[in-house]
MIDOSE-1310 file (N, C-alpha, C; in nm, 2 decimals, decimal comma, always signed):
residues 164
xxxx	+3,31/+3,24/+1,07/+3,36/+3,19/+1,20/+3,38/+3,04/+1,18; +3,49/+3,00/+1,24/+3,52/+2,86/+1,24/+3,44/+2,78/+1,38; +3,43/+2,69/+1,35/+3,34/+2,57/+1,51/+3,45/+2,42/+1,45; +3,43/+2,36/+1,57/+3,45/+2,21/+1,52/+3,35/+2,15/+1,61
xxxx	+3,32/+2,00/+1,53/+3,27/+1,99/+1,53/+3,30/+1,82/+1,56; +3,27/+1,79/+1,66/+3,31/+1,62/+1,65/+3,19/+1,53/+1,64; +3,27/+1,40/+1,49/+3,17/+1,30/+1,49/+3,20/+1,19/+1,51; +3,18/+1,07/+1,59/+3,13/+0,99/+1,67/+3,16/+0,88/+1,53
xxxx	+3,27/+0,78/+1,54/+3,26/+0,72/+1,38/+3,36/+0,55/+1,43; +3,32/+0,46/+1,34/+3,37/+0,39/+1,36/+3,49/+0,33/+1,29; +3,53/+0,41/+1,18/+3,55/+0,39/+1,08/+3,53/+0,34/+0,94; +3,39/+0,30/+0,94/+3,34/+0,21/+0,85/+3,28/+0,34/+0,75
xxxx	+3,24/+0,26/+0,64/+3,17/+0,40/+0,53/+3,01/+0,44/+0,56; +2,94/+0,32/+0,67/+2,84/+0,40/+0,68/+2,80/+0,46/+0,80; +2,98/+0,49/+0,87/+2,95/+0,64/+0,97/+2,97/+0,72/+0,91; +3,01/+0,80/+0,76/+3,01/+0,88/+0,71/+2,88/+0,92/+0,69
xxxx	+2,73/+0,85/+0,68/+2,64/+0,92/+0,64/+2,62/+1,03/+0,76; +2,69/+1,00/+0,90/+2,62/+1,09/+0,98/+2,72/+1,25/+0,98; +2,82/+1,25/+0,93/+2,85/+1,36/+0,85/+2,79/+1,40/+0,69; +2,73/+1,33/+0,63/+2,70/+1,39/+0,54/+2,54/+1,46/+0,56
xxxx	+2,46/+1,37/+0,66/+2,33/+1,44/+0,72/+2,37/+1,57/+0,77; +2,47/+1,59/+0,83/+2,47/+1,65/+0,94/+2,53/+1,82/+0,83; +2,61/+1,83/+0,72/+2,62/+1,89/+0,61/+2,50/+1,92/+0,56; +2,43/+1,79/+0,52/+2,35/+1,83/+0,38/+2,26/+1,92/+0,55
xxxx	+2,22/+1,93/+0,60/+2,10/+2,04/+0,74/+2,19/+2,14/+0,72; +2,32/+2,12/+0,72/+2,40/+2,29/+0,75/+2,40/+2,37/+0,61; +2,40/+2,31/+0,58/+2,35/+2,37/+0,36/+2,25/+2,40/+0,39; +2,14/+2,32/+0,36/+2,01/+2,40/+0,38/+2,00/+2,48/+0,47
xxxx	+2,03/+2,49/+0,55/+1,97/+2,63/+0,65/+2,06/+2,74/+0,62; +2,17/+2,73/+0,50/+2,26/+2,84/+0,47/+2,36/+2,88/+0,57; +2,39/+2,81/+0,63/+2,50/+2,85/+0,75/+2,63/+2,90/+0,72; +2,66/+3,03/+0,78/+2,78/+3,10/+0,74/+2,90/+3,05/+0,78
xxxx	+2,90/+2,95/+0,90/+3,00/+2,92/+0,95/+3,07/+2,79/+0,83; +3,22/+2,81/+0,91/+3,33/+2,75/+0,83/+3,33/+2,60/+0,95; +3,36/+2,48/+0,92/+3,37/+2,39/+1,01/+3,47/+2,30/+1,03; +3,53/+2,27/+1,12/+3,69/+2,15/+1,15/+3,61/+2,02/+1,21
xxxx	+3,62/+1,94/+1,15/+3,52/+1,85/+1,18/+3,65/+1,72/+1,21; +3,61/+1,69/+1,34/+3,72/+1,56/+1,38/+3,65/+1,43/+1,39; +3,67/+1,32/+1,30/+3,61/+1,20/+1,33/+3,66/+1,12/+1,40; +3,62/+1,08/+1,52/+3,70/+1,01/+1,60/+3,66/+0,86/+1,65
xxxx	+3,74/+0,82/+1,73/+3,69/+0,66/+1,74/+3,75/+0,65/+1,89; +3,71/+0,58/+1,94/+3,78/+0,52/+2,06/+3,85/+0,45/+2,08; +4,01/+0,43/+2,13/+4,10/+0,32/+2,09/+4,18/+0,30/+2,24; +4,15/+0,16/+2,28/+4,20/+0,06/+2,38/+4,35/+0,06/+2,39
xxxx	+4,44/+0,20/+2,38/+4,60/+0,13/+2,37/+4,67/-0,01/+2,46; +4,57/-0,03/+2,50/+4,63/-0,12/+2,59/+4,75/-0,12/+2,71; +4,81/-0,23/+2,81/+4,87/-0,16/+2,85/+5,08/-0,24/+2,82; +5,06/-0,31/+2,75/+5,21/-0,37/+2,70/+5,32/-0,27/+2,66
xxxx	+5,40/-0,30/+2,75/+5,51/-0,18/+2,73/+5,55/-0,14/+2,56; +5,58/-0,31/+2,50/+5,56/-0,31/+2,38/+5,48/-0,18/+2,28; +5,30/-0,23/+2,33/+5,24/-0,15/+2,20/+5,25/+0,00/+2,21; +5,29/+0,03/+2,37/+5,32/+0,18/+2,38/+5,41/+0,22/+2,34
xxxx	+5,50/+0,19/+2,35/+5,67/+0,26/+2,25/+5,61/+0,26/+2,13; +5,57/+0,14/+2,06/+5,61/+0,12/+1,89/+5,47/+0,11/+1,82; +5,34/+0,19/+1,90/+5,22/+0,21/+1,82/+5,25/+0,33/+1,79; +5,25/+0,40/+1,72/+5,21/+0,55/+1,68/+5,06/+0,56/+1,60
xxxx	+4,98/+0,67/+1,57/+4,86/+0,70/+1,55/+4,87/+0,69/+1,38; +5,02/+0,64/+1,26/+4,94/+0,59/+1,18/+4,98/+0,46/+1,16; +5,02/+0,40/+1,26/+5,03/+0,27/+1,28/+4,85/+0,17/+1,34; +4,82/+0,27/+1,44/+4,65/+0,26/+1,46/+4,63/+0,28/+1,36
xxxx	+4,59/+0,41/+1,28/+4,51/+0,40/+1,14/+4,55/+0,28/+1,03; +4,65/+0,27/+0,99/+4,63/+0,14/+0,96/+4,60/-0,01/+0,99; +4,53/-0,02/+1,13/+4,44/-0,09/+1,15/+4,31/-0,09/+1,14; +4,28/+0,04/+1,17/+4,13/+0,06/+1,17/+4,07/+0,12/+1,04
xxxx	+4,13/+0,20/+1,00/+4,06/+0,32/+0,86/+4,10/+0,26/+0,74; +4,00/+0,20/+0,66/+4,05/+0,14/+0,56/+4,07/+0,29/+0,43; +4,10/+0,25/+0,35/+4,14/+0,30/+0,22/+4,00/+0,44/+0,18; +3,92/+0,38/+0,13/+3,80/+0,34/+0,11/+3,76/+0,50/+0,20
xxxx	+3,74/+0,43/+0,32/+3,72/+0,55/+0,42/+3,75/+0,74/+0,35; +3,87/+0,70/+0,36/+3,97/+0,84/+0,36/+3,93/+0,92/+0,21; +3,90/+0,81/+0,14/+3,85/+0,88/-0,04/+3,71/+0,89/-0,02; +3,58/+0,86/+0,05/+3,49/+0,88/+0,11/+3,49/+1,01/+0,15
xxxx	+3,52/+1,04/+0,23/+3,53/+1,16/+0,32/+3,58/+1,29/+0,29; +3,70/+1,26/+0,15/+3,74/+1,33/+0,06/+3,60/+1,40/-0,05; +3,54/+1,35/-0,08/+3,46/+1,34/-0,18/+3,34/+1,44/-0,11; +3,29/+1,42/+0,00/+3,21/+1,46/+0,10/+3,25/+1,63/+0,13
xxxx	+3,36/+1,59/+0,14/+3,48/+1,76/+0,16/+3,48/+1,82/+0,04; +3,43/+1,76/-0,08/+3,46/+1,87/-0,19/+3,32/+1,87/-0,23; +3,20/+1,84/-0,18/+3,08/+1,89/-0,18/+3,06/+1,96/-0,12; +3,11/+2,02/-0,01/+3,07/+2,11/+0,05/+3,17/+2,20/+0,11
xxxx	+3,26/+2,23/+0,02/+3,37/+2,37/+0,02/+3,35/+2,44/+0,10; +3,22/+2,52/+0,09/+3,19/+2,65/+0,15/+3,17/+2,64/+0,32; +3,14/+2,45/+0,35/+3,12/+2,45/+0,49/+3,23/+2,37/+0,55; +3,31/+2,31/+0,49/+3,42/+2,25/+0,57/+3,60/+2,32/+0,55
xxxx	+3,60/+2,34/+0,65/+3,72/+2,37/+0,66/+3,89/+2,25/+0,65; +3,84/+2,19/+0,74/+3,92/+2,04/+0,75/+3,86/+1,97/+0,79; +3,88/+1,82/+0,75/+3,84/+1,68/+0,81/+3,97/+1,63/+0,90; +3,99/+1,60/+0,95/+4,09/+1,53/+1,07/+4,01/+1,39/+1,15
xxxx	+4,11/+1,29/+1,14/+4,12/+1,17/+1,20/+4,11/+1,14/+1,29; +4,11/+1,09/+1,43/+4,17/+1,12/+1,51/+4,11/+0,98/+1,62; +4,19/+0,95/+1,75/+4,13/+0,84/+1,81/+4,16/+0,90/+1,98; +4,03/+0,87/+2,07/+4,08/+0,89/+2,19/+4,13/+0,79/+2,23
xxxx	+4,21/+0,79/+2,33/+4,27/+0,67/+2,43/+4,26/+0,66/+2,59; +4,19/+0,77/+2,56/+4,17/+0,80/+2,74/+4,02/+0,66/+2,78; +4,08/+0,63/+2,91/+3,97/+0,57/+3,00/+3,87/+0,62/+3,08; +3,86/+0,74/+3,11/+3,75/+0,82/+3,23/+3,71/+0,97/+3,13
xxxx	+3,64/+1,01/+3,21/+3,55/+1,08/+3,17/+3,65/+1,21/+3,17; +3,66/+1,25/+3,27/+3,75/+1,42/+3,29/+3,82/+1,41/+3,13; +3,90/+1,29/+3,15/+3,99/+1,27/+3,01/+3,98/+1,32/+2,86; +3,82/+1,29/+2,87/+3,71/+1,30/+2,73/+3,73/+1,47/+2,75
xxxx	+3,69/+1,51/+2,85/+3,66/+1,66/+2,88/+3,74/+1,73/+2,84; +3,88/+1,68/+2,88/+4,01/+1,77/+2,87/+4,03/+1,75/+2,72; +3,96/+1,65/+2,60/+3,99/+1,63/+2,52/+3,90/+1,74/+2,47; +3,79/+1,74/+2,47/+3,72/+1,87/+2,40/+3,73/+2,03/+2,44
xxxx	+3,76/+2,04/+2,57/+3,85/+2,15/+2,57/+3,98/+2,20/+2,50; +4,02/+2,10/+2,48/+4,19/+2,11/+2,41/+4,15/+2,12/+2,26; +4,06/+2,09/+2,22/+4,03/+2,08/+2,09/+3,95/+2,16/+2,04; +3,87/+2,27/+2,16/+3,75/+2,38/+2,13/+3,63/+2,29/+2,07
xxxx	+3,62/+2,15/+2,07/+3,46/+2,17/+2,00/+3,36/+2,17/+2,06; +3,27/+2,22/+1,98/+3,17/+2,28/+2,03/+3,05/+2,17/+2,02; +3,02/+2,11/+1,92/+2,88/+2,00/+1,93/+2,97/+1,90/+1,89; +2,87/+1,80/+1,88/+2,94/+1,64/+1,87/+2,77/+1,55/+1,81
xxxx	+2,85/+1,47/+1,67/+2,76/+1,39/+1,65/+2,75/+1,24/+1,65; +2,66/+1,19/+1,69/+2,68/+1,03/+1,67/+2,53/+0,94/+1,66; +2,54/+0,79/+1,63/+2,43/+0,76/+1,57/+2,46/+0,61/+1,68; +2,36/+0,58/+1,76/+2,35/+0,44/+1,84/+2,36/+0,30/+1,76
xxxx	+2,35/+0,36/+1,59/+2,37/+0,23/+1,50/+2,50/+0,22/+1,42; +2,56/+0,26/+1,46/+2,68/+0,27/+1,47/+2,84/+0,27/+1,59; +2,83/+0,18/+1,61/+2,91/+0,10/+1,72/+3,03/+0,04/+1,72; +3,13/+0,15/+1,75/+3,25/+0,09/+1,71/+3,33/-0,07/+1,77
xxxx	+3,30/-0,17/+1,72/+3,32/-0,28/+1,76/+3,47/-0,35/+1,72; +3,57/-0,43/+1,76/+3,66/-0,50/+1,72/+3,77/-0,49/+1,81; +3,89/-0,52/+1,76/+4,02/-0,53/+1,85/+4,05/-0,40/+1,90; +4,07/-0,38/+2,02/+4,11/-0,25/+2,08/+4,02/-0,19/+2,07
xxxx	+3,87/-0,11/+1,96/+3,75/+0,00/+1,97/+3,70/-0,02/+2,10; +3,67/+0,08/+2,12/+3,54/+0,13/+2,25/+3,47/+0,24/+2,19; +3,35/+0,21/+2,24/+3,21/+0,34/+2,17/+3,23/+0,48/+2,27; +3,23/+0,58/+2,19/+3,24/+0,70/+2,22/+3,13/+0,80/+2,30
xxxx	+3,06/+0,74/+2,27/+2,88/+0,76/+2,25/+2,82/+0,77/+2,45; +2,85/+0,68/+2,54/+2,87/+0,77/+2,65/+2,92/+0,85/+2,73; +3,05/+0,83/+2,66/+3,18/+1,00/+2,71/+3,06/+1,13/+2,65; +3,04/+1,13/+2,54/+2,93/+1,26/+2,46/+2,84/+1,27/+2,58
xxxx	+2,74/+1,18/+2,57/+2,62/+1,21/+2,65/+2,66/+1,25/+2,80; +2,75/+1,24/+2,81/+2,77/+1,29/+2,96/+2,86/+1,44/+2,97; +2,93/+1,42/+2,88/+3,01/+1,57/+2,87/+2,92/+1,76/+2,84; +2,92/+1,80/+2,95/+2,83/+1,90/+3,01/+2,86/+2,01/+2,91
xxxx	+3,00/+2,03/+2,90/+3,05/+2,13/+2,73/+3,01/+2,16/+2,63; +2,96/+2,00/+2,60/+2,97/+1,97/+2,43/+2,78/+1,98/+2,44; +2,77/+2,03/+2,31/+2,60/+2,01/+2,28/+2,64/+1,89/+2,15; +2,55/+1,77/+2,19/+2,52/+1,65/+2,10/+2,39/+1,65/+2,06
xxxx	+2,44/+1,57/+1,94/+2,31/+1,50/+1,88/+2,31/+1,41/+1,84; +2,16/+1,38/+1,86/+2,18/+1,18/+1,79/+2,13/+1,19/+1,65; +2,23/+1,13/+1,56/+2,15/+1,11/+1,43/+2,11/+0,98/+1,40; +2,03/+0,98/+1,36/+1,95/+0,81/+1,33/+1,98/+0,79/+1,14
xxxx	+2,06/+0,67/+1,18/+2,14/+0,65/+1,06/+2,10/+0,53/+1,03; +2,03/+0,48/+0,91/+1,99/+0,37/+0,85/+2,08/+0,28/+0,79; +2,13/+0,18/+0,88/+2,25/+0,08/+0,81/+2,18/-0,05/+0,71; +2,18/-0,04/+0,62/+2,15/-0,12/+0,52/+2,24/-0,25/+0,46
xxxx	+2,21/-0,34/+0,49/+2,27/-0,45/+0,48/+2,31/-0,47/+0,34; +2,17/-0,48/+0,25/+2,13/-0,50/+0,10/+2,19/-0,45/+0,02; +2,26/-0,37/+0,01/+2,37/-0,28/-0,13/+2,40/-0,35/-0,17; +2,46/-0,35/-0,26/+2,54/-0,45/-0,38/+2,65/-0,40/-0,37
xxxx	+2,69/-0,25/-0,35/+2,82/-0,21/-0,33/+2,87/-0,17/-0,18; +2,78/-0,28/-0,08/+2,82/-0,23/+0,07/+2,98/-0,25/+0,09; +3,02/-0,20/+0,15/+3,15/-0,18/+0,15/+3,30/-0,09/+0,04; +3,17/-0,06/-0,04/+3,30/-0,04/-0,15/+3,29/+0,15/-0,13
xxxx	+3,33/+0,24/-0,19/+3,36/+0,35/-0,27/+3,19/+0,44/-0,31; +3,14/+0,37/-0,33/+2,97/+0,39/-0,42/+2,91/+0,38/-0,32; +2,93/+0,32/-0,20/+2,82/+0,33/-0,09/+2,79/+0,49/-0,04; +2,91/+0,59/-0,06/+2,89/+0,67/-0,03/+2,78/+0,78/-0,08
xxxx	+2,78/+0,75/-0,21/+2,65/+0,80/-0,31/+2,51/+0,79/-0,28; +2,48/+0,68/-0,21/+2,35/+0,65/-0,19/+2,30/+0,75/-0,11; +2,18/+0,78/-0,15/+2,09/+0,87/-0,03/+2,04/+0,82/+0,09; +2,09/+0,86/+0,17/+2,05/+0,81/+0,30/+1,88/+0,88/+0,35
């Protein structure tokens, strides 16, 4: 059976640990299900007639998702074959709540993860993380994600390796 499953991300490489926790629990308990897993972020389109015509969604991503990211997540997807189905990108732009609703209805998922130490911050982000806790649909969870300053390779490719 397929689920999707949405995670709560900011783009950066150490919101990927809360997909890869959230994996390595669905391995161990042997779970038969197949999963569509949407990372999403929250995005401010603003309201300039401008950025609406001539933004499109990979004109956003190449603002927000670096390189880095996308071979991260790749890597992640081919450790665990048997439980992921697809990874998908994706950003909301809605302001109110029903919005968020209509978004996880349209999209069927079923749980939603995210981590309070991970906060999507910068030009245009907004945090996702109260639309979840409120949305009556979705079953969430919080994962508690250790952001470590100290790596020698923070930011790069190799962060992804580390055991969280």
């Amino acid at each position: 059976m397929t689920k999707t499953i949405l995670i709560a991300t900011d783009y950066s490489l150490e919101s990927l640990n809360i997909l890869k926790k959230v994996m390595k629990e669905k391995d161990a308990s042997e779970d038969q299900n197949q999963y569509n897993i949407l990372l999403v972020s929250g995005y401010d389109t603003g309201d300039s007639i401008r950025d609406l015509l001539f933004n499109t969604k990979s004109t956003i991503f190449s603002k927000l998702r670096p390189r880095e990211f996308c071979d991260a997540f790749g890597i992640i997807k081919n450790k665990y074959p048997q439980l992921i189905n697809k990874i998908v990108c994706d950003i909301f732009t809605g302001s109110f709540q029903r919005t968020f609703n209509n978004y996880v209805k349209a999209e069927n998922i079923e749980e939603a993860y995210y981590s309070p130490s991970i906060r999507s911050k910068g030009k245009g982000k907004f945090d996702l993380i109260p639309y979840i806790k409120k949305c009556k649909e979705l079953e969430s969870h919080e994962i508690s994600v250790e952001v470590r300053e100290s790596l020698p390779e923070k930011g790069r490719l190799a962060e992804i390796f580390v055991e969280a």
